[in-house]
C-alpha positions in Angstrom: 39.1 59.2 81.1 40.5 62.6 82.6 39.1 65.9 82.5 40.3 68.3 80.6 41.1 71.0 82.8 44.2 72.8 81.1 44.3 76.1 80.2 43.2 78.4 77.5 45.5 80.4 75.7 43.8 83.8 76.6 44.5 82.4 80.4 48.5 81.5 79.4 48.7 84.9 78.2 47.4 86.2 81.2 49.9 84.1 83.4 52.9 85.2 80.8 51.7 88.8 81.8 52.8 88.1 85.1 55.6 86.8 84.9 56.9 89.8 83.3 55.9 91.8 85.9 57.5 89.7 88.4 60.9 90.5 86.8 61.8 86.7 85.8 62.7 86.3 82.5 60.0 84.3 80.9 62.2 82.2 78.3 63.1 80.5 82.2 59.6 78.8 82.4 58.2 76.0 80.5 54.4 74.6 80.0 53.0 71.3 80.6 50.9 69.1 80.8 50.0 66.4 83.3 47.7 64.1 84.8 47.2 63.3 87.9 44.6 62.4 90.8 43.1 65.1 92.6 40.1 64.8 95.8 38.0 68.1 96.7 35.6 68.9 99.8 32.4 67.0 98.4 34.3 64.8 95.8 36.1 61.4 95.3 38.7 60.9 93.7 39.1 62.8 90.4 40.8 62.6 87.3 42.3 65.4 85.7 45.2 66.5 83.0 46.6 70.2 84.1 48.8 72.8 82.8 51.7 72.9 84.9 54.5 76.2 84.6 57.6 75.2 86.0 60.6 77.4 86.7 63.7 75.5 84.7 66.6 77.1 86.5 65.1 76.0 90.3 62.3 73.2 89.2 59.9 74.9 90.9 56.3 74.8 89.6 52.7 75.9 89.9 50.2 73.6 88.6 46.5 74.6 87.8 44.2 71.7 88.6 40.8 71.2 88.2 39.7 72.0 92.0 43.3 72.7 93.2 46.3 75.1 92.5 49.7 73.2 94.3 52.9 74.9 93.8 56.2 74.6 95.2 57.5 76.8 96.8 54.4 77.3 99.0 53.6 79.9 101.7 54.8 77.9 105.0 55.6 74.7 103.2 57.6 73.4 100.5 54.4 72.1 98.1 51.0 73.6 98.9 47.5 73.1 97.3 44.5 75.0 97.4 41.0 74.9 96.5 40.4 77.5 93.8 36.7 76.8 92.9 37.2 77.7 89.6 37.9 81.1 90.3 39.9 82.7 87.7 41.0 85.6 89.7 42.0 83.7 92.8 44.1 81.6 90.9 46.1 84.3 89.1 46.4 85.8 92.4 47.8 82.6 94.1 50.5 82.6 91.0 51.5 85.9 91.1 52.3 85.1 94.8 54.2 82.0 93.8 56.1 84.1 91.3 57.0 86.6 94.2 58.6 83.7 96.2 60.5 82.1 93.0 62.0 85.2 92.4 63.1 85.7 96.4 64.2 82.0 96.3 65.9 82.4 92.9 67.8 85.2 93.6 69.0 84.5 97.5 72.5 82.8 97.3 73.2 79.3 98.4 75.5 80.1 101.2 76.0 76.4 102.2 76.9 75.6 98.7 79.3 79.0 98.5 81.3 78.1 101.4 81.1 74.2 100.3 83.3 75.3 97.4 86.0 78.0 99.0 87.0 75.9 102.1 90.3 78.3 102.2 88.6 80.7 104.6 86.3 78.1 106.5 89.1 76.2 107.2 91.3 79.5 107.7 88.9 80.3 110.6 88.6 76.7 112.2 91.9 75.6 112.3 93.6 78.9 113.4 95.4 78.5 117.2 97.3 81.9 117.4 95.2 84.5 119.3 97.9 86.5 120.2 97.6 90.4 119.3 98.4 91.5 116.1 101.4 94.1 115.7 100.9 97.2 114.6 102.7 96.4 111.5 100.0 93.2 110.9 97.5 96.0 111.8 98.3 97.6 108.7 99.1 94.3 107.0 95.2 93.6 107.5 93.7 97.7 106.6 95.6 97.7 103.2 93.7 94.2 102.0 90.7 94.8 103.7 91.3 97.7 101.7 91.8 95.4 98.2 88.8 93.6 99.4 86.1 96.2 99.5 87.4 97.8 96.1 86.8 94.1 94.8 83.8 93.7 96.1 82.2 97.1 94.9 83.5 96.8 91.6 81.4 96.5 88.7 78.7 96.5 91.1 75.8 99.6 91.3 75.0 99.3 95.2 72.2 101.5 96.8 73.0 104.1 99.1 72.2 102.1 102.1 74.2 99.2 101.1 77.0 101.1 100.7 77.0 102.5 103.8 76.7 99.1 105.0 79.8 98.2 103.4 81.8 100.8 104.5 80.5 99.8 108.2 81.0 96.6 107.8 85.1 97.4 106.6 85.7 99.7 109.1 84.3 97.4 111.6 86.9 94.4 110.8 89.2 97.3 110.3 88.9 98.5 114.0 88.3 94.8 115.5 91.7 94.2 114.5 93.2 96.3 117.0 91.1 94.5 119.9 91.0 90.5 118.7 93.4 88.3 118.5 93.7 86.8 115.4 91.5 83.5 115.8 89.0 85.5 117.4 89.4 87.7 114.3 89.1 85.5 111.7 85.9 83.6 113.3 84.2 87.9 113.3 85.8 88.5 110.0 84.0 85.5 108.4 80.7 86.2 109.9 80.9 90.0 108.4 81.5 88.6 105.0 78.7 85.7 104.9 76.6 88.4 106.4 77.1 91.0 103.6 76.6 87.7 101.2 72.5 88.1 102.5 72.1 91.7 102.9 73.2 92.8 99.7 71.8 89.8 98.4 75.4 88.8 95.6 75.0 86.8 93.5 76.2 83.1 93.8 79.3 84.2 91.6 80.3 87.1 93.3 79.6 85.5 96.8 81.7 82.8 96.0 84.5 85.3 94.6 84.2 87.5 97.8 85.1 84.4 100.1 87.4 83.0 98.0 89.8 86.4 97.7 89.2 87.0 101.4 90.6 83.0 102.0 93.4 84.1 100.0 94.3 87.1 101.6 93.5 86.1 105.4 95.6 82.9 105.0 98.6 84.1 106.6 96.5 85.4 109.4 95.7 81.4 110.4 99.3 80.2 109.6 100.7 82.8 112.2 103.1 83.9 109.3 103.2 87.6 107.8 103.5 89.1 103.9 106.2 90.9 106.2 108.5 88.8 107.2 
């Protein structure tokens, strides 16, 4: 028969405490309970049923055994477990740490998943042949929707200080590089300032997907070796 080794509610409400400190909504997490084999320094093979918290949104989940604590995401691995030795303390510490890490893993975009879904300026960037110059006139061309672009991006949006500073770099960089590259080599810079932005101002998966999406639009003509001018 297993051991009963879930938790109280005074201990749930404890763990729910944390959670709202960690900034996720709790209505994103859900209790259960499970049984499952577990073998400690000294022991055989044990049998326990555990509460178990899992993140919905992510399914990642922290389970608190009778001798171990194994979540997912862990500290160097994907699933981890520890020996709590029935130390309250260290396991509310090793959850608030897992909370940390849902949170950062939560909240970082899926940039494989963003560009899997706006090919337009992937394949813009790949497939472009022209690296002649661009005119002055495609010069301009390029600072009036890089222009579009940034006002896009920044809309609605309450950046920090820094990362607007980092926008504006970032823009005036592409801006500059156009009067240097030719336009493949432009394109393949152009795309790496935009995925890079993605991770330092940490968008969202909706606005990162929006953000290369616009700039695919935009850029086309760039790959195509036509012009909005002609």
């Amino acid at each position: 028969m297993a051991i009963d080794a879930t938790l109280t509610r005074v201990d749930k409400n404890r763990i729910f405490l944390l959670v709202e400190k960690s900034g996720i909504d709790p209505t994103e997490f859900r209790w259960d309970v499970e049984e499952s084999q577990e073998a400690g320094a000294g022991y055989g093979s044990v049998s326990y049923q555990s509460s178990r918290l899992t993140h919905i949104p992510t399914g990642f989940y922290f389970k608190f055994g009778g001798m171990l604590v194994i979540c997912s995401p862990g500290e160097t691995r994907k699933v981890e477990a520890k020996i709590h030795g029935n130390d309250l303390i260290f396991k509310l510490g090793e959850c608030r740490e897992w909370l940390g890490r849902v949170k950062a893993e939560s909240e970082i975009p899926d940039l494989w998943a963003n560009i899997g879904r706006t090919r337009t300026f992937l394949d813009a960037a790949s497939s472009a042949s022209d690296n002649r110059f661009f005119s002055p006139a495609e010069r301009g061309q390029i600072a009036v929707q890089l222009a579009e672009l940034k006002q896009n991006l920044i809309e609605g949006q309450d950046f920090e200080v820094e990362q607007a500073a980092l926008i504006e770099e970032r823009f005036d960089y592409l801006k500059q590089s156009s009067e240097r590259l030719g336009k493949k080599d432009w394109l393949n810079v152009a795309l790496g300032a935009f995925v890079s932005l993605i991770i330092d101002l940490a968008l969202d998966p909706e606005k990162s997907r929006h953000l290369l999406t616009l700039a695919g639009s935009l850029f086309h003509w760039v790959s195509t070796g036509s012009s909005l001018l002609n």
